[in-house]
C-alpha positions in Angstrom: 102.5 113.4 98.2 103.1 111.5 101.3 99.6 111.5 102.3 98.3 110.5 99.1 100.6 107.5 98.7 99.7 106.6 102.5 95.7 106.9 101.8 96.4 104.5 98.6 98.0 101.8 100.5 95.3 102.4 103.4 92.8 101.1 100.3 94.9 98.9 99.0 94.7 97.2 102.5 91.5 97.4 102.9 90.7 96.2 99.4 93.0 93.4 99.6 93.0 92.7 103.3 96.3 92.3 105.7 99.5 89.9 104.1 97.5 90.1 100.9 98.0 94.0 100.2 101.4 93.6 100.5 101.8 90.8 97.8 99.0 92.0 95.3 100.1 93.6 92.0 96.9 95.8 91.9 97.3 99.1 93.2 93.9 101.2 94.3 94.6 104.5 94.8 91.7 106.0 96.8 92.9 109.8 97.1 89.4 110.9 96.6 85.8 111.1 98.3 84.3 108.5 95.8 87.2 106.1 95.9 87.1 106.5 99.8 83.5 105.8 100.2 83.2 102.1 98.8 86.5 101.0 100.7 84.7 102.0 103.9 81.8 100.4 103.3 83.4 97.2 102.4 85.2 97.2 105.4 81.8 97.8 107.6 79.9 95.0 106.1 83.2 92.6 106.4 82.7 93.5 110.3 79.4 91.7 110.5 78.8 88.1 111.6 80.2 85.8 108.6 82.4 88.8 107.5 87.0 89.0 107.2 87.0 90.9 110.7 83.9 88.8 112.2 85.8 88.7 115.3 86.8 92.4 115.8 86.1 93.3 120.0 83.4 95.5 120.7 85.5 98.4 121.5 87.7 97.6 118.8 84.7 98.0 116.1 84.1 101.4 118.0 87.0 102.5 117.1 87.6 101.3 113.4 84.0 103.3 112.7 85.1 106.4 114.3 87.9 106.4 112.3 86.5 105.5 109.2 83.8 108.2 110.0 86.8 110.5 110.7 88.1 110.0 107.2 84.9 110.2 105.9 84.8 114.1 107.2 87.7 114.8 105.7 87.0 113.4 102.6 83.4 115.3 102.4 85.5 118.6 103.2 88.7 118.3 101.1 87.0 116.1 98.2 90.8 114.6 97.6 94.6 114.0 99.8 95.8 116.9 97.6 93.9 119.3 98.6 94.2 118.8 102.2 97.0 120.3 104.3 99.4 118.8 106.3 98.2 118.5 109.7 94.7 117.1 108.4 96.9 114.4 106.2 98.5 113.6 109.8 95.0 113.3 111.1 94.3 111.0 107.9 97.4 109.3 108.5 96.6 108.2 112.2 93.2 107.3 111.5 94.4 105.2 108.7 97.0 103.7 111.2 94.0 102.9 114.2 92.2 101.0 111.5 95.1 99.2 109.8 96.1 98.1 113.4 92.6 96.5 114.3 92.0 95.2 111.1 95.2 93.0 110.6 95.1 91.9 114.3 91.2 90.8 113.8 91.8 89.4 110.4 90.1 85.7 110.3 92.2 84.4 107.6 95.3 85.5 109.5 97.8 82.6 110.2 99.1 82.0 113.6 101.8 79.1 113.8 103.0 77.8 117.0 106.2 75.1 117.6 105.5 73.2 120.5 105.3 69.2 121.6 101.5 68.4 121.8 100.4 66.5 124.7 101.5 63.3 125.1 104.6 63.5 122.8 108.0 65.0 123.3 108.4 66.1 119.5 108.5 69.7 118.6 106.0 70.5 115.6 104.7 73.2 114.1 100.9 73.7 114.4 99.4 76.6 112.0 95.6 77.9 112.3 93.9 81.1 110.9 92.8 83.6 113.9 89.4 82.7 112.6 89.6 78.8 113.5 91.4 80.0 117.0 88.6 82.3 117.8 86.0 79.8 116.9 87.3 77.1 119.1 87.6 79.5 122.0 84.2 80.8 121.5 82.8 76.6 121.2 85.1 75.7 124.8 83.5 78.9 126.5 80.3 77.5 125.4 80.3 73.9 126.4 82.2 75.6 129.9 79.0 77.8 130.1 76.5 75.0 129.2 78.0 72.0 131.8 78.2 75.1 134.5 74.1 75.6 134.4 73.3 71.9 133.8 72.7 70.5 137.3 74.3 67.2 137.9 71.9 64.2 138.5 74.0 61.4 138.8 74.7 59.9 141.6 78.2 60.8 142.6 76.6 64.2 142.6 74.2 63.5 144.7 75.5 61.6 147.4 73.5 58.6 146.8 
């Protein structure tokens, strides 16, 4: 029973997505190969470039589809939670756990506040932005860094003239 309630939030997760599970009213309860097989595939096309976990790490997105292949297996050879025993439920379990993990972490519409004084002030405010805006303004600074490091400099404080 344990395993079978822990695979339905695992899809309810992965239907909903991170804070969202927790709060939806909808309960999907994916005990079963064919319930199984949709919620992975979701989750595998929401990795891509415009996708919820767009920003998952290289090794990161290893894992999460070794996992989900993982489950996969089980699925194909159990067909359901019920009929699987206890130590492949823990196996379920863990693999469940590995992708939960990533997932929220790389979630783009995750919210990360901050209280801090920004530059040039001593007030203390709070500054909120999704891990998807965050990442984005990284990735934009590394590439204007990248692009004014291979630019050669003509002007003439650069040159000496």
């Amino acid at each position: 029973m344990k395993g079978a309630f822990s695979t339905a939030m695992f899809c309810a997760f992965l239907a909903f997505g991170g804070a969202n599970a927790a709060t939806s009213k909808d309960v999907i309860k994916a005990d079963t190969k064919e319930t199984f097989a949709p919620l992975a595939a979701s989750v595998q096309s929401e990795m891509g470039p415009d996708g919820r976990y767009a920003y998952i790490k290289p090794d990161e997105r290893v894992k999460v589809e070794a996992s989900l292949a993982e489950m996969g297996k089980l699925f194909e050879q159990y067909e359901s939670v019920d009929a699987m025993d206890k130590a492949t439920k823990v196996r379920l379990f863990n693999d469940q756990e590995t992708v939960n993990a990533i997932l929220t972490l790389r979630d783009r519409d995750r919210l990360i506040c901050e209280r801090g004084a920004p530059t040039g002030s001593r007030i203390v405010s709070t500054s909120c932005h999704t891990y998807g805006e965050l990442e984005a303004a990284q990735q934009a600074s590394r590439k204007f860094m990248d692009e004014r490091l291979n630019t050669p400099c003509n002007a003439p404080s650069c040159t000496g003239r």
